[in-house]
C-alpha positions in Angstrom: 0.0 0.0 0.0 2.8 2.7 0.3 3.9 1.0 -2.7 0.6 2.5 -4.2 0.9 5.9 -2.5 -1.5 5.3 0.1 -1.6 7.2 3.3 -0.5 5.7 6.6 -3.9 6.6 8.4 -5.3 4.6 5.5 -3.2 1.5 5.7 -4.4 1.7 9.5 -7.7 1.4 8.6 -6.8 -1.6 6.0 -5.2 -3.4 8.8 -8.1 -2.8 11.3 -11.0 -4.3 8.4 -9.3 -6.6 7.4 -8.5 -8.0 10.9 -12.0 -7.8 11.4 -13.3 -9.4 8.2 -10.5 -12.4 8.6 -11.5 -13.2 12.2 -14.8 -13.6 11.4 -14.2 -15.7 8.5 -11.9 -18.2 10.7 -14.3 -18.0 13.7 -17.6 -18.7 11.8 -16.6 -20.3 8.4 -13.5 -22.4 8.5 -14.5 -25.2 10.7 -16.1 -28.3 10.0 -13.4 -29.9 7.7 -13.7 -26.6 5.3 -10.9 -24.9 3.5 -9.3 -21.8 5.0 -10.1 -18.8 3.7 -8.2 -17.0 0.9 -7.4 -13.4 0.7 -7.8 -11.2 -3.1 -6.3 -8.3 -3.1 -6.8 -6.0 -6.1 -6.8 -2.3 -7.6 -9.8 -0.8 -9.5 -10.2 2.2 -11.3 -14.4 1.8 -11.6 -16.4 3.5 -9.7 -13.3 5.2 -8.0 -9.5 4.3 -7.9 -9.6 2.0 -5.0 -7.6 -1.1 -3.3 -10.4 -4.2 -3.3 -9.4 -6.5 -0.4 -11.3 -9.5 -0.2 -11.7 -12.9 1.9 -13.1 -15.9 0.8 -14.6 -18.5 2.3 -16.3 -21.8 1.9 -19.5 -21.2 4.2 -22.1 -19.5 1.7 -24.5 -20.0 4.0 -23.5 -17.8 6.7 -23.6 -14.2 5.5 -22.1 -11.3 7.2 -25.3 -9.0 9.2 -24.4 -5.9 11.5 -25.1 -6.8 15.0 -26.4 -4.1 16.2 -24.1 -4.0 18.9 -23.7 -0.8 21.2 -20.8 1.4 21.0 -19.8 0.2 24.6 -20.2 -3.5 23.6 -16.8 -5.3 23.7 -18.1 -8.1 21.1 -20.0 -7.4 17.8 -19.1 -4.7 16.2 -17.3 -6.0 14.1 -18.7 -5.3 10.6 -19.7 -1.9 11.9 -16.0 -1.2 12.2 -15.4 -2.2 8.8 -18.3 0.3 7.7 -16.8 3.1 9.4 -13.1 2.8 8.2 -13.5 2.2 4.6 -15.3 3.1 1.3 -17.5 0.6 0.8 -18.1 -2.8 1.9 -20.5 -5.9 1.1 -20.5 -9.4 0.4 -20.9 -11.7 -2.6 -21.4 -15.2 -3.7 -18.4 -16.1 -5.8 -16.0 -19.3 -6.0 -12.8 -20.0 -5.2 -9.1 -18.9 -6.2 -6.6 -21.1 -5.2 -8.5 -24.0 -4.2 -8.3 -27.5 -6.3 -10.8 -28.4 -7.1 -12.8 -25.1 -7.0 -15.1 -24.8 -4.6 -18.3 -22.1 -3.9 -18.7 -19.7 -1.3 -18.9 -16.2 -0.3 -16.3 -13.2 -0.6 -16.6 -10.4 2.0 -15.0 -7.2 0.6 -14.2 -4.1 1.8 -13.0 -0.7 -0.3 -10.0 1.3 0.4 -9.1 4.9 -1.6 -6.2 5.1 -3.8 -4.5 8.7 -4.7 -6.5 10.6 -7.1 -6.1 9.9 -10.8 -4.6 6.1 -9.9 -2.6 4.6 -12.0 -1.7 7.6 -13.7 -1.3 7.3 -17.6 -3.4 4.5 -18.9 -1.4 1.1 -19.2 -0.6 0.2 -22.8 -2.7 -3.2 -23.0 -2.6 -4.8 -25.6 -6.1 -6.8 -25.8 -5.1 -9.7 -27.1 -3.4 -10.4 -24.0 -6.1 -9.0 -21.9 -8.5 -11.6 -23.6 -5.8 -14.7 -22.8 -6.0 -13.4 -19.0 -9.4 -12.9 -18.7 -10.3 -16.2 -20.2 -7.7 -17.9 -18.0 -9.2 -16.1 -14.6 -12.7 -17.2 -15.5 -12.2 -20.7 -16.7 -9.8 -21.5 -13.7 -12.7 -20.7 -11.1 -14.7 -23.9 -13.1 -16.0 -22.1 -15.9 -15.6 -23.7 -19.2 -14.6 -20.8 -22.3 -13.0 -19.9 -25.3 -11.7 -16.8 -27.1 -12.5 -16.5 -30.8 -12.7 -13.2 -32.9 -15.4 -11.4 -34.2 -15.9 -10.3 -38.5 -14.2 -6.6 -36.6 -11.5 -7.9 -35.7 -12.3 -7.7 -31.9 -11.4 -10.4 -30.0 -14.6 -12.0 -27.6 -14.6 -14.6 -24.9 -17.8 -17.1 -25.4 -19.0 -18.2 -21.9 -21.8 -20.1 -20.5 -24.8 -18.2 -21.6 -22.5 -15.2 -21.8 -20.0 -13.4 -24.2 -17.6 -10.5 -23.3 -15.8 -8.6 -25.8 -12.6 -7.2 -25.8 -12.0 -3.6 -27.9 -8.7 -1.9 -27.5 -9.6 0.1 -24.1 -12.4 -1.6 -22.3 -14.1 -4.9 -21.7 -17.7 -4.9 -22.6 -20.8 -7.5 -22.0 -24.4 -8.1 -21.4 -25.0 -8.4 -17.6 -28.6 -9.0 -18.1 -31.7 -7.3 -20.0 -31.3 -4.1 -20.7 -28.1 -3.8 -18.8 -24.7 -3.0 -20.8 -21.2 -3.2 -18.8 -18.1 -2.1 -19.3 -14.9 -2.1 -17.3 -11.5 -0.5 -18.5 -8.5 -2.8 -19.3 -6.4 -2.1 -16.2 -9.5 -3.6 -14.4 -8.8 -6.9 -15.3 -9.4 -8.5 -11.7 -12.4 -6.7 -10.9 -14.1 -7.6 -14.9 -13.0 -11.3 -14.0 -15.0 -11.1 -10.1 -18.0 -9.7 -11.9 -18.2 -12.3 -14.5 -17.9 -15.5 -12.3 -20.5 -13.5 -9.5 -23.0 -13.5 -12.7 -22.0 -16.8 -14.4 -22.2 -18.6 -10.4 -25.9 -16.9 -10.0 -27.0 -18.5 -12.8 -25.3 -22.0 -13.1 -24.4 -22.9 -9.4 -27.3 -24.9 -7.4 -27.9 -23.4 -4.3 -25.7 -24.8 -0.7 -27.2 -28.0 0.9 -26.9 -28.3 4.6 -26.1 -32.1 6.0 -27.2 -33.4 9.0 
């Protein structure tokens, strides 16, 4: 993060959340037999340059609620905390990283700023390349794909029910009816995030509890 430029009262506050957001994805999600929980960590320039820091883990059937706890509680305010020290927070359905074989579960994220006009110039990416990595985050998270090329020249990702194409500055797809995305480049992590959250909602069967 000082890499990045980021102040040190905000690396305080991205060492406070994410405390928070790890402990209560070991206390409530990584028992049972279940994998530990992995931690993203990524930049975004859409909506607002910001550092994305996010922890996985296995338990979709727990999600995150504020307690409601009282400022001079000394137990559940955790998620309260996270509210008050960062840009945004919230939590999604979404599969798994580094696990083999995948696995589905939930990501709780939380938003920190970056310095104004972050990353400065915009990266020379060449889309080609863009196309190979986007196709290679998706498919590894379970997803089968291809990249192909359109009669433009444009080079376009065929998914499950879904196909994202890839012009010279931006990543563009359908994310429903009547609803038209598109993320820059450089955002590479956060296009690949959206896309499995979207292709998960509509080809992963909800979570089965065992007795």
């Amino acid at each position: 993060m000082l890499d990045l430029g980021v102040g040190r009262d905000v690396i305080e506050d991205g060492k406070l959340a994410a405390s928070e957001v790890v402990t209560n994805a070991l206390r409530h999600a990584a028992s049972g037999g279940r994998l530990a929980p992995e931690l993203w960590v990524w930049a975004r320039t859409v909506p607002a340059p910001q550092l994305v820091v996010s922890v996985f883990d296995c338990a979709r059937e727990v999600l995150p609620r504020a307690s409601g706890a009282g400022v001079l509680d000394e137990h559940g305010k955790g998620l309260e905390l996270v509210g008050e020290f960062t840009a945004e927070w919230g939590c999604a359905l979404t599969r798994s990283r580094v696990a083999d074989p995948v696995v589905v579960g939930k990501a709780v994220w939380f938003a920190l700023p970056l310095r104004c006009g972050w990353p400065g110039p915009t990266p020379d990416v060449h889309p080609g390349a863009a196309a190979q990595c986007l196709l290679h985050c998706v498919t590894r998270r379970g997803f089968p794909g291809l990249r192909t090329v359109d009669g433009n020249g444009v080079s376009v990702l065929v998914l499950p029910g879904l196909n994202v194409w890839v012009h010279p500055q931006h990543f563009c797809w359908t994310g429903g009816p009547g609803r038209y995305l598109q993320r820059p480049l450089v955002d590479l992590q956060e296009t690949a995030e959206h896309i499995v959250r979207w292709l998960g909602a509509i080809r992963v069967p909800a979570p089965v509890r065992t007795l």
